[in-house]
DOSESE-999858 format. One record per residue (C-alpha): residue number from 1; residue in one letter; y, x, z. Coordinates in steps of 0.25 Angstrom, whole numbers. Layout:
- NUM  a  Y  X  Z;
...
This chain:
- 1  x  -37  -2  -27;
- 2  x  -39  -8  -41;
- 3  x  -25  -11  -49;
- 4  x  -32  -26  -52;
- 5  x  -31  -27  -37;
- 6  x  -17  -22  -37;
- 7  x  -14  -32  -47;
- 8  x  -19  -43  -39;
- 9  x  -11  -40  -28;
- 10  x  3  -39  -37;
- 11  x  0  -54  -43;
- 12  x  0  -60  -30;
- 13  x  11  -52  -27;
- 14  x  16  -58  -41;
- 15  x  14  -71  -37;
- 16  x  20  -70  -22;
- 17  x  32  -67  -30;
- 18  x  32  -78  -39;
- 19  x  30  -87  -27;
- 20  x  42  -80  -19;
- 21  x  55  -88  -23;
- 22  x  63  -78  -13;
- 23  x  60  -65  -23;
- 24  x  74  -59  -28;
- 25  x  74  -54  -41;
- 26  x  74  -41  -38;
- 27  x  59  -42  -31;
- 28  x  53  -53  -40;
- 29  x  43  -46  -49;
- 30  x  42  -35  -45;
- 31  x  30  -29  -36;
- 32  x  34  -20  -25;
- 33  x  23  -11  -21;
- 34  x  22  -3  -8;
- 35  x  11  7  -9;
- 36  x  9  14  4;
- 37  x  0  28  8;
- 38  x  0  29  -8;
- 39  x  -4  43  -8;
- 40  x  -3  51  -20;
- 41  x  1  41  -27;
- 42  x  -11  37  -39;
- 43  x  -12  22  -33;
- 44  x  4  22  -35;
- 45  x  5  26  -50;
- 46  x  -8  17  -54;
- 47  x  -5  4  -45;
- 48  x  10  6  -50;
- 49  x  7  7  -65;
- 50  x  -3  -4  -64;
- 51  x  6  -13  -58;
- 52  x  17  -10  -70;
- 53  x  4  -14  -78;
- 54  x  3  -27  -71;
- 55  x  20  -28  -71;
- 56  x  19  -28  -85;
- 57  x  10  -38  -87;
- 58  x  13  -47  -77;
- 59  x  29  -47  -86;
- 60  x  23  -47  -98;
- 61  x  17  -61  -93;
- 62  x  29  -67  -87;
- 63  x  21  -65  -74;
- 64  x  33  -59  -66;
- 65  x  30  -45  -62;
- 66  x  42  -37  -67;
- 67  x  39  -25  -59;
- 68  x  34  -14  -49;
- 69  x  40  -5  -39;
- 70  x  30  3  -32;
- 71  x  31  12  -20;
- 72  x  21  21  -14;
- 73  x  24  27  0;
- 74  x  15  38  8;
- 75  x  20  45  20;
- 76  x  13  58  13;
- 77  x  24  66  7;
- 78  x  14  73  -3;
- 79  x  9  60  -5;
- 80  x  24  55  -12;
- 81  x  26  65  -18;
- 82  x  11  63  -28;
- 83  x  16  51  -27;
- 84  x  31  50  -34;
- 85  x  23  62  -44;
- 86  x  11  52  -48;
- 87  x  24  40  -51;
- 88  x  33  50  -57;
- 89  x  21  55  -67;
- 90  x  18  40  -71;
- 91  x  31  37  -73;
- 92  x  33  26  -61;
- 93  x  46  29  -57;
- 94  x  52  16  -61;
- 95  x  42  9  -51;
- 96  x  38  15  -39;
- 97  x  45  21  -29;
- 98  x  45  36  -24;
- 99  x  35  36  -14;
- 100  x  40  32  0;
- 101  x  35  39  14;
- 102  x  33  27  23;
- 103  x  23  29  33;
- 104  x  12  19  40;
- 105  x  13  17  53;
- 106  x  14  30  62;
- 107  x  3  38  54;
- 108  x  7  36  41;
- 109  x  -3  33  29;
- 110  x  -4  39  17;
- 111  x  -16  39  5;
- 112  x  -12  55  3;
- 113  x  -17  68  14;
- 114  x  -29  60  19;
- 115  x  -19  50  26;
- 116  x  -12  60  34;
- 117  x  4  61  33;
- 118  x  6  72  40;
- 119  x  10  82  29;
- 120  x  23  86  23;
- 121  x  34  73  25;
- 122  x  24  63  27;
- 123  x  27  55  39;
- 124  x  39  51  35;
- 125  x  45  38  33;
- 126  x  51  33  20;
- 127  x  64  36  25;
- 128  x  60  50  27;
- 129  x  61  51  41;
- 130  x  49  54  51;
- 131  x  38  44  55;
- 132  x  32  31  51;
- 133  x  40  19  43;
- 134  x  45  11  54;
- 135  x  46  -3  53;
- 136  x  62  -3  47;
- 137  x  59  3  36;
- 138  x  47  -6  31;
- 139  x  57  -17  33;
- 140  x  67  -8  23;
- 141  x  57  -14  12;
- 142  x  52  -28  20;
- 143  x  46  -38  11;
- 144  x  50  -28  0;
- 145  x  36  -26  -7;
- 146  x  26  -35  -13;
- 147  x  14  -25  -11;
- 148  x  9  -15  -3;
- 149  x  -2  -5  -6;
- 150  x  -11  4  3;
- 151  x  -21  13  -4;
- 152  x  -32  20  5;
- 153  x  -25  22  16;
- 154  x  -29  13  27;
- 155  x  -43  21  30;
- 156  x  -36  34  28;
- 157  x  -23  33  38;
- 158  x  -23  29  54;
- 159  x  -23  14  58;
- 160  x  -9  15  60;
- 161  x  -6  18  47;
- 162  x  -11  4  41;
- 163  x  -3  -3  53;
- 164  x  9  3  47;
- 165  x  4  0  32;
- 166  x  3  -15  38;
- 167  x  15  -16  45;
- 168  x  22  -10  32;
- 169  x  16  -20  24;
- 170  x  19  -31  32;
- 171  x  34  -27  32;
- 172  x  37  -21  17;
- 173  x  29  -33  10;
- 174  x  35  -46  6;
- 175  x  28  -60  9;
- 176  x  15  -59  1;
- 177  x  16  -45  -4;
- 178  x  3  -39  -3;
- 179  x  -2  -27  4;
- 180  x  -16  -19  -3;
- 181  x  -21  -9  4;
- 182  x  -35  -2  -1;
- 183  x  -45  5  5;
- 184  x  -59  5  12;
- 185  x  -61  -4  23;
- 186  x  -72  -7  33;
- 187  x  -73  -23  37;
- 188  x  -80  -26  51;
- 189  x  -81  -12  52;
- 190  x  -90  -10  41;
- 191  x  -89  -5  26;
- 192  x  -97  2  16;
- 193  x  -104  13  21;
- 194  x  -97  23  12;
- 195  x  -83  18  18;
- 196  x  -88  19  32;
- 197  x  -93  34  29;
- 198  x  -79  36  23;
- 199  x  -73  30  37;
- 200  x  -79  40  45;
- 201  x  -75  53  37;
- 202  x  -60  47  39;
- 203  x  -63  46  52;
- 204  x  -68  60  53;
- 205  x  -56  64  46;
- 206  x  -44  57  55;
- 207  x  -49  47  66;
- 208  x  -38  38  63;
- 209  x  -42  37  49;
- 210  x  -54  27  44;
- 211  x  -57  14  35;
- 212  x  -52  2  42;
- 213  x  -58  -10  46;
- 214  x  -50  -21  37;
- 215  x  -50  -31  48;
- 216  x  -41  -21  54;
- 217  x  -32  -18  44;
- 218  x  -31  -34  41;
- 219  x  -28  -36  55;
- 220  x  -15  -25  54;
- 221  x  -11  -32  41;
- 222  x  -10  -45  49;
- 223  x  -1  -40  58;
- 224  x  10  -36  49;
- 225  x  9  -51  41;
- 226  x  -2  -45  30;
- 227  x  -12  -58  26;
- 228  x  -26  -50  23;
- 229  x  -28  -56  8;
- 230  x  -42  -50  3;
- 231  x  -48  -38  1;
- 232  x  -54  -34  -12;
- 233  x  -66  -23  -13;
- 234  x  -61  -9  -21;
- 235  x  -70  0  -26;
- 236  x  -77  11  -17;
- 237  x  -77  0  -5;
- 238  x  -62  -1  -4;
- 239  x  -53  -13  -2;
- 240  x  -41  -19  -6;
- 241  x  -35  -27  5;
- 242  x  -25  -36  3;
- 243  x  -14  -42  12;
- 244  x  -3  -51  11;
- 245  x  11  -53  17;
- 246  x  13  -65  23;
């Protein structure tokens, strides 16, 4: 994902707010990001520091963003720990969080260990304890972010792990907060023939892996209040597709 598409999303998010006469104080301005399965942490840092770019920007302009709390989550312990190094060494303390554990679904989801979890604590929850983030604790943070990112997971995770993305999404975003998830996708079954060559060595690799057909990944969105907004074409026949809370 490109940061111009980033930017894209966080003025519509901009605006929802500008729009949104119940905001308090506190949450007016600033952009809450969830990034989930955020792996070793090199989207974090650069998405994080281009959205301070935009922050500042945007205040310098009277446009309203005042600023940006970021926070990445894998369920792979090795995983956090690159990523809490990559913020410290970029000095990003002050705007995103120490990387969380929550897990998709009951199979997890993670960008880092070819999308497996099972290695040293991973599998645990955010509040440390085994198995996946139930329900309750989404609801800790309902309505609490404006934006959810999912990098490269989908095709590399089992189905279950982007029902879970879903149904967190669908919990932890506030009405019209955006959810971005990247990624290559087949539509009717069919994509380029690189991506449907790349479909089958994930397949050989774990059976519950593969690039998903995006009618089916629109169609788990739905369930959990998520509008399908566009899809916009990335480089190396990936996509950016977009969703909105309703």
């Amino acid at each position: 994902m490109t940061a111009a598409v980033m930017h894209r999303m966080v003025r519509v998010v901009i605006a929802s707010h500008d729009d949104d006469d119940d905001d308090d104080d506190d949450g007016r301005g600033k952009i809450r990001v969830l990034e989930v399965a955020a792996g070793c942490g090199v989207h974090t840092t650069h998405f994080a520091s281009s959205l301070l770019s935009l922050s500042s920007s945007s205040s310098n302009n009277n446009k309203g963003l005042v600023g940006v709390e970021w926070h990445p989550s894998d369920p792979d312990a090795e995983a956090r720990r690159s990523i809490d190094a990559r913020v410290k060494q970029a000095e990003l303390e002050d705007y995103i969080t120490p990387a969380n554990a929550w897990i998709l679904g009951k199979t997890g989801g993670t960008a880092c260990n070819d999308g497996d979890r099972d290695r040293g604590d991973a599998g645990l929850s955010q509040s440390g304890k085994d198995g996946d983030c139930t329900s309750s604790e989404y609801e800790k943070l309902g309505d609490f972010f404006d934006l959810t990112l999912c990098i490269n997971m989908i095709h590399i995770s089992p189905w279950e792990a982007t029902v879970g993305l879903m149904e967190c999404a669908g919990k932890v975003l506030r009405k019209g907060g955006m959810l971005v998830c990247y990624g290559p996708y087949k539509v009717d079954g069919k994509s380029v023939e690189s991506n449907m060559r790349f479909d089958v060595s994930l397949r050989s690799r774990n059976p519950e892996w593969g690039i998903r057909n995006l009618e089916d990944v629109i169609a788990a969105a739905q369930k959990e209040g998520l509008e399908f907004v566009q899809s916009v074409e990335m480089p190396a026949n990936n996509l950016s597709v977009v969703f909105r809370k309703n």
